[in-house]
PQR file of N, CA, C, O and H, with PARSE charges and radii, in Angstrom:
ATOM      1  N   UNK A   1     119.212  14.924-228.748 -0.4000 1.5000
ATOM      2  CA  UNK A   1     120.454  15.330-229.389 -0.0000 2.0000
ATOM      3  C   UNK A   1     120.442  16.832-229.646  0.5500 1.7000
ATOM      4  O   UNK A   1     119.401  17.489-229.646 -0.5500 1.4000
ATOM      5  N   UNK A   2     121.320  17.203-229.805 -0.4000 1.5000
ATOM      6  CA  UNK A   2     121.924  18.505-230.067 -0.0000 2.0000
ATOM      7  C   UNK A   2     121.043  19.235-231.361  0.5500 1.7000
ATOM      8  O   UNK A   2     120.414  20.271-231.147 -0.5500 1.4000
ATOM      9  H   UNK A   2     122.166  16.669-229.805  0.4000 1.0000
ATOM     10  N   UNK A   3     121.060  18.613-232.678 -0.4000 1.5000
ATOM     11  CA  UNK A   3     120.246  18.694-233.867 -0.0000 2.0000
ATOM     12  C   UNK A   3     119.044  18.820-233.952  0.5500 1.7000
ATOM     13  O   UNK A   3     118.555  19.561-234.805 -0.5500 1.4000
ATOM     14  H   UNK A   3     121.571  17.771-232.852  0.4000 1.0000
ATOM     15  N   UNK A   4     117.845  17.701-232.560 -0.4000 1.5000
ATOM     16  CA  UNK A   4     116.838  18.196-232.511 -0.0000 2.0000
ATOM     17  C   UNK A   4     116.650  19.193-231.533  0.5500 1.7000
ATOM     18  O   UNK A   4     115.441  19.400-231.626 -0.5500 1.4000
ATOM     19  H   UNK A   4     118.242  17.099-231.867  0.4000 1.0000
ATOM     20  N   UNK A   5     117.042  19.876-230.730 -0.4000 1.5000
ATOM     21  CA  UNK A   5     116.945  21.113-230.012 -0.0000 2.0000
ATOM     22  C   UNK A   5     116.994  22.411-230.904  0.5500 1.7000
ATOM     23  O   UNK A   5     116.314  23.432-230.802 -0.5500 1.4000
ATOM     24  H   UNK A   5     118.025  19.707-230.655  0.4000 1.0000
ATOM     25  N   UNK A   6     117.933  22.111-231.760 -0.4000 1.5000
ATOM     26  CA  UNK A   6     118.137  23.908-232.560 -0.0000 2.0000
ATOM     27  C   UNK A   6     117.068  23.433-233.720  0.5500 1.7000
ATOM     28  O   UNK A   6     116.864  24.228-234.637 -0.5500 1.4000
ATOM     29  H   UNK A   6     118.485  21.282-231.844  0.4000 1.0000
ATOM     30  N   UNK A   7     116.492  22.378-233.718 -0.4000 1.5000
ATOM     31  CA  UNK A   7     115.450  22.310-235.100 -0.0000 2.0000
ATOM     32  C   UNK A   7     114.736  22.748-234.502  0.5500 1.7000
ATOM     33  O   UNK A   7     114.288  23.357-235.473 -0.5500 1.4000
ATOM     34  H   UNK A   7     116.659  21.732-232.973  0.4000 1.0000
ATOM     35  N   UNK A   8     113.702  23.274-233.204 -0.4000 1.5000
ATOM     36  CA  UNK A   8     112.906  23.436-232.442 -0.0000 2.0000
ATOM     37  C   UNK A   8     113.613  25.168-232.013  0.5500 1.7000
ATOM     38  O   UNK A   8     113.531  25.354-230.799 -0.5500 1.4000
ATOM     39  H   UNK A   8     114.066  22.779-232.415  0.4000 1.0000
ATOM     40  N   UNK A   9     114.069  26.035-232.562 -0.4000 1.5000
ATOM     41  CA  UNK A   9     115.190  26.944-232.672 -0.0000 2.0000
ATOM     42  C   UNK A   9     114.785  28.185-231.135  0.5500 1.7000
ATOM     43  O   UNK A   9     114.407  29.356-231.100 -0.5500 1.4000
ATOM     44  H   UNK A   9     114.135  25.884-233.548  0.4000 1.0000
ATOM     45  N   UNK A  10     115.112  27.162-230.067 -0.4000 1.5000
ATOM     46  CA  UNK A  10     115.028  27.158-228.671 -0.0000 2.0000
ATOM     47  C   UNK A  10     113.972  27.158-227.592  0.5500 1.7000
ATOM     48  O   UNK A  10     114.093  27.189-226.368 -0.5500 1.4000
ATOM     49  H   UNK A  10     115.419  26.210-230.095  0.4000 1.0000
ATOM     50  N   UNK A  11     112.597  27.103-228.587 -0.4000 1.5000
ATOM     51  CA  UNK A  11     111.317  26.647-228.232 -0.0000 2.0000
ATOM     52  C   UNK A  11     110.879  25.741-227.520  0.5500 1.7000
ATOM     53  O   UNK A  11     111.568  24.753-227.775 -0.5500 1.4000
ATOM     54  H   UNK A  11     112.498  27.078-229.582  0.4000 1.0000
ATOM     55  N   UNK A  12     109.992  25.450-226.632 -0.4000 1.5000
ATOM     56  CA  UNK A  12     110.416  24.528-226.112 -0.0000 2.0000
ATOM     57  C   UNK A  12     109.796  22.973-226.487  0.5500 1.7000
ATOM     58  O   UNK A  12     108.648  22.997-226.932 -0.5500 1.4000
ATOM     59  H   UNK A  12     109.433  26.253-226.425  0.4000 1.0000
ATOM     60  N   UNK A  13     110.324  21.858-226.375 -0.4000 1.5000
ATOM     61  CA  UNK A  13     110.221  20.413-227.321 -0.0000 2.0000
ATOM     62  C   UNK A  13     108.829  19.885-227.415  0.5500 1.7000
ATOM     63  O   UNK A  13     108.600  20.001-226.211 -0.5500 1.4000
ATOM     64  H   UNK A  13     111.256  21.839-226.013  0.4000 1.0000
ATOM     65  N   UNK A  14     108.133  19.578-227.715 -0.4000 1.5000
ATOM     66  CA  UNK A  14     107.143  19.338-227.750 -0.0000 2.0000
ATOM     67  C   UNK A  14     107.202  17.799-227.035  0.5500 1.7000
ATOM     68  O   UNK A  14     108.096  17.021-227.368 -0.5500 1.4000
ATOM     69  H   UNK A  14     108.319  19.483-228.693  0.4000 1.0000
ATOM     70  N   UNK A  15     106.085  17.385-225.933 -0.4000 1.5000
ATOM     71  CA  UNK A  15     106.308  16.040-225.887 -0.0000 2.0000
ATOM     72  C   UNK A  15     105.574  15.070-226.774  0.5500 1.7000
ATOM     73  O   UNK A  15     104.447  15.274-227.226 -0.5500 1.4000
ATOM     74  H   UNK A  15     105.359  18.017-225.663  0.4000 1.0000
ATOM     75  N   UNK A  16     106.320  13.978-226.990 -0.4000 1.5000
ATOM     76  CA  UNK A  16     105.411  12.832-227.460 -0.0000 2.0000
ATOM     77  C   UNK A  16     103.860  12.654-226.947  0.5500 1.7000
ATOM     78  O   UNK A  16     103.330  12.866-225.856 -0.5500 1.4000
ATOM     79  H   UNK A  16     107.236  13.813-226.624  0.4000 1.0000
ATOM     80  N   UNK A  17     103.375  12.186-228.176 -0.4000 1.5000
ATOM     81  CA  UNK A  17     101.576  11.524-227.977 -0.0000 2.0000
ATOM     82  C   UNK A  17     101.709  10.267-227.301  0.5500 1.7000
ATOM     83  O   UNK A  17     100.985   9.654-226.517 -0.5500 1.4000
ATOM     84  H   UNK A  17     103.805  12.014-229.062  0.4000 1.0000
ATOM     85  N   UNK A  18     103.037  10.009-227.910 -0.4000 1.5000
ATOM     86  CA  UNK A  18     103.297   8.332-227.265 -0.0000 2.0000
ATOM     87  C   UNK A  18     104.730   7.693-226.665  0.5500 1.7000
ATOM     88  O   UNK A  18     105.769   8.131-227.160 -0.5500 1.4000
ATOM     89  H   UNK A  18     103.625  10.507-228.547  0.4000 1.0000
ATOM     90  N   UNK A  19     104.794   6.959-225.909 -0.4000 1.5000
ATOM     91  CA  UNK A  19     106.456   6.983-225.501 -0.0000 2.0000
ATOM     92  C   UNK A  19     106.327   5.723-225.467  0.5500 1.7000
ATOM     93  O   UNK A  19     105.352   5.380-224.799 -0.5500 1.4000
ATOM     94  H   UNK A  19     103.950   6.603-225.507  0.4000 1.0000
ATOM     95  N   UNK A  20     107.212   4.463-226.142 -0.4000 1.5000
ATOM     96  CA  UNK A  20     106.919   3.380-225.690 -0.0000 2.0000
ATOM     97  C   UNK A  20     108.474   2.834-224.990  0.5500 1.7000
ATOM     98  O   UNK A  20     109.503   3.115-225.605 -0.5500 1.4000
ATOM     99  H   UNK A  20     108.004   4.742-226.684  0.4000 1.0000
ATOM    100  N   UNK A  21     108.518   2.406-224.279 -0.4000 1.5000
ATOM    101  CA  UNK A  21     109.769   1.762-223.479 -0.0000 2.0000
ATOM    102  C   UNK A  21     110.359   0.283-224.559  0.5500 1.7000
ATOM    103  O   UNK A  21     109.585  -0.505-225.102 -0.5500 1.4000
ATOM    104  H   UNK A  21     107.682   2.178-223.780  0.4000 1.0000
ATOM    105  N   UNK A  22     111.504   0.240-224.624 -0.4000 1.5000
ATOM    106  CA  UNK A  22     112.328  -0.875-225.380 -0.0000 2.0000
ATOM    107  C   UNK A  22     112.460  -1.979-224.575  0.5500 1.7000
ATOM    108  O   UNK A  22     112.502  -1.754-223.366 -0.5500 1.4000
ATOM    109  H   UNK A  22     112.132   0.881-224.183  0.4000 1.0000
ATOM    110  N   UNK A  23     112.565  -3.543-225.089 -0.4000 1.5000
ATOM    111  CA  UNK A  23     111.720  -4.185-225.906 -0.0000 2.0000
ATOM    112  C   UNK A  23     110.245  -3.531-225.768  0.5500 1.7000
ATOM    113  O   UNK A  23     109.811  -2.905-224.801 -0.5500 1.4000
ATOM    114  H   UNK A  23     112.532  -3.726-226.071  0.4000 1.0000
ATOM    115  N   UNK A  24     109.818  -3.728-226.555 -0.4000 1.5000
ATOM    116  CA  UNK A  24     108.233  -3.287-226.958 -0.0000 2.0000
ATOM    117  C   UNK A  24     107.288  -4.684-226.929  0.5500 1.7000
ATOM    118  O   UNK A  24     107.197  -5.638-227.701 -0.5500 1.4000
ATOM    119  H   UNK A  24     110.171  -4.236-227.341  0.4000 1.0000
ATOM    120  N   UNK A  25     106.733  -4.387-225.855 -0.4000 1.5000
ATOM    121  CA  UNK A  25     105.420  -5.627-225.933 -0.0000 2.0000
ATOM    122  C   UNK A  25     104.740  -6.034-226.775  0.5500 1.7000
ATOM    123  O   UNK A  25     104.217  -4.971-227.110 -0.5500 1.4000
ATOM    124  H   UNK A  25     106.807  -3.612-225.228  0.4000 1.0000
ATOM    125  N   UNK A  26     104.317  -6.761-227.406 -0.4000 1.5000
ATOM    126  CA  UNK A  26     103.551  -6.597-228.833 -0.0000 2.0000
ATOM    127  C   UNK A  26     102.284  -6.323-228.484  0.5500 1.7000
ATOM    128  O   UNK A  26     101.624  -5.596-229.226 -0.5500 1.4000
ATOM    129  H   UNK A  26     104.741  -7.624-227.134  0.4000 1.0000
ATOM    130  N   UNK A  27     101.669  -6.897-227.197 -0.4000 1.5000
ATOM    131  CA  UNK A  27      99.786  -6.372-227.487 -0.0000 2.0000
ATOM    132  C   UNK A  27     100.086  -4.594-226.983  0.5500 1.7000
ATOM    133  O   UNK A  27      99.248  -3.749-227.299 -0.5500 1.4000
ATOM    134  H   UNK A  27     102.206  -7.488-226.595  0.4000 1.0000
ATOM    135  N   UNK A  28     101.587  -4.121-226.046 -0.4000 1.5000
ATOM    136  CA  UNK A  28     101.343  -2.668-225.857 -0.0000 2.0000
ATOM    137  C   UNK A  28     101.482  -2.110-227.427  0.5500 1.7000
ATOM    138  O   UNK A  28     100.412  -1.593-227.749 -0.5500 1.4000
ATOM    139  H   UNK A  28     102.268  -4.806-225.789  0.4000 1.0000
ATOM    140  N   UNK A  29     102.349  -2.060-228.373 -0.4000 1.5000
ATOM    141  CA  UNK A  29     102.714  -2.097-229.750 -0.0000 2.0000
ATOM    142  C   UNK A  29     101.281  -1.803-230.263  0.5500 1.7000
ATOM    143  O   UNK A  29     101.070  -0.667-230.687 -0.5500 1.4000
ATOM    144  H   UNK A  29     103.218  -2.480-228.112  0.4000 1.0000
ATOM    145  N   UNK A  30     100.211  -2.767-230.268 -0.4000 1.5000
ATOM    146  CA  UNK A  30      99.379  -2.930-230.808 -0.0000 2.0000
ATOM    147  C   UNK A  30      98.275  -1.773-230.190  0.5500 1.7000
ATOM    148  O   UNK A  30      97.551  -1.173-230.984 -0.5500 1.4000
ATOM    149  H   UNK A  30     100.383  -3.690-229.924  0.4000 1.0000
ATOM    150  N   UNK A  31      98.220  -1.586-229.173 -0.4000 1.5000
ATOM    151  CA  UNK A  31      97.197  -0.877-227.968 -0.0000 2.0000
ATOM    152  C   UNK A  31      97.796   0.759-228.581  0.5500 1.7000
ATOM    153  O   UNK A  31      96.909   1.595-228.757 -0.5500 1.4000
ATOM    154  H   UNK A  31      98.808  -2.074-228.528  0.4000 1.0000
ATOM    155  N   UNK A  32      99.210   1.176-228.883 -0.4000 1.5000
ATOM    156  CA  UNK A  32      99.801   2.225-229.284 -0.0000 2.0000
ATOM    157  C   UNK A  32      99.118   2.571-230.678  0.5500 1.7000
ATOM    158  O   UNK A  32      98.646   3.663-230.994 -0.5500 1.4000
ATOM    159  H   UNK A  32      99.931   0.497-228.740  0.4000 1.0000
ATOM    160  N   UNK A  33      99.161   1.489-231.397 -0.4000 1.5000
ATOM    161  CA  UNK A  33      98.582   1.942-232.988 -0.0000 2.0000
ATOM    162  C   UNK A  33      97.229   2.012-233.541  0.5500 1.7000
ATOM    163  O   UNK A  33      96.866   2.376-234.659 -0.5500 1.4000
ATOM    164  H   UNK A  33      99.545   0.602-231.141  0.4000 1.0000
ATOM    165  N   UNK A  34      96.418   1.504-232.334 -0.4000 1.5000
ATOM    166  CA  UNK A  34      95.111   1.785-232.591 -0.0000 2.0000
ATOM    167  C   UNK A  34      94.945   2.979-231.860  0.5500 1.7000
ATOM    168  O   UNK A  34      93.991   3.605-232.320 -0.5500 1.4000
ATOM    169  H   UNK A  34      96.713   1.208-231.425  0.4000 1.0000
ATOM    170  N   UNK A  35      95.646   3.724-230.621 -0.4000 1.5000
ATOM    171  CA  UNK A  35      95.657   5.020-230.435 -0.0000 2.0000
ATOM    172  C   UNK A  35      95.099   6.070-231.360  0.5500 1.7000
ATOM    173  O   UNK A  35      94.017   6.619-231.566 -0.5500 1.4000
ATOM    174  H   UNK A  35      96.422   3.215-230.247  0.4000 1.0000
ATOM    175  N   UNK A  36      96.899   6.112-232.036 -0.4000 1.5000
ATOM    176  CA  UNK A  36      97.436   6.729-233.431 -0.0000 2.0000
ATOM    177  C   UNK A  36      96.127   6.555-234.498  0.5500 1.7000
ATOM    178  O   UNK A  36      95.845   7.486-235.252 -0.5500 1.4000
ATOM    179  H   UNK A  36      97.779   5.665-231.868  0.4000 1.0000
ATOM    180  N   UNK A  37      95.625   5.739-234.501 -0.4000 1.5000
ATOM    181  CA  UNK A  37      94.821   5.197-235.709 -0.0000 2.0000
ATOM    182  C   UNK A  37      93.481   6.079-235.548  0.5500 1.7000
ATOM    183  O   UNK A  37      93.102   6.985-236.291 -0.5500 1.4000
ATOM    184  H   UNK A  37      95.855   4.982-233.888  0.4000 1.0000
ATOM    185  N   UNK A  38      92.981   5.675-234.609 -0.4000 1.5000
ATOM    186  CA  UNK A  38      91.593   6.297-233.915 -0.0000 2.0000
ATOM    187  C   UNK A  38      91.593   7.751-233.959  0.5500 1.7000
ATOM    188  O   UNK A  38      90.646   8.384-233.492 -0.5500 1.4000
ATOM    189  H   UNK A  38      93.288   4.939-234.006  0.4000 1.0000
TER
END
């Protein structure tokens, strides 16, 4: 969106650590938060 681009005030976006695709698998869900966790 528009809002997070100028919050980033033309820098460029940082990517995600993690991207998960919708519906969300639950054991990928799970495999994601022990990532994060670790």
């Amino acid at each position: 969106s528009q809002k997070a681009l100028t919050e980033f005030g033309g820098k460029e976006v940082p990517e995600p650590e993690i991207y998960l695709e919708k519906p969300v698998e639950p054991d990928e869900l799970a495999e994601a938060i022990k990532k994060i966790l670790s």
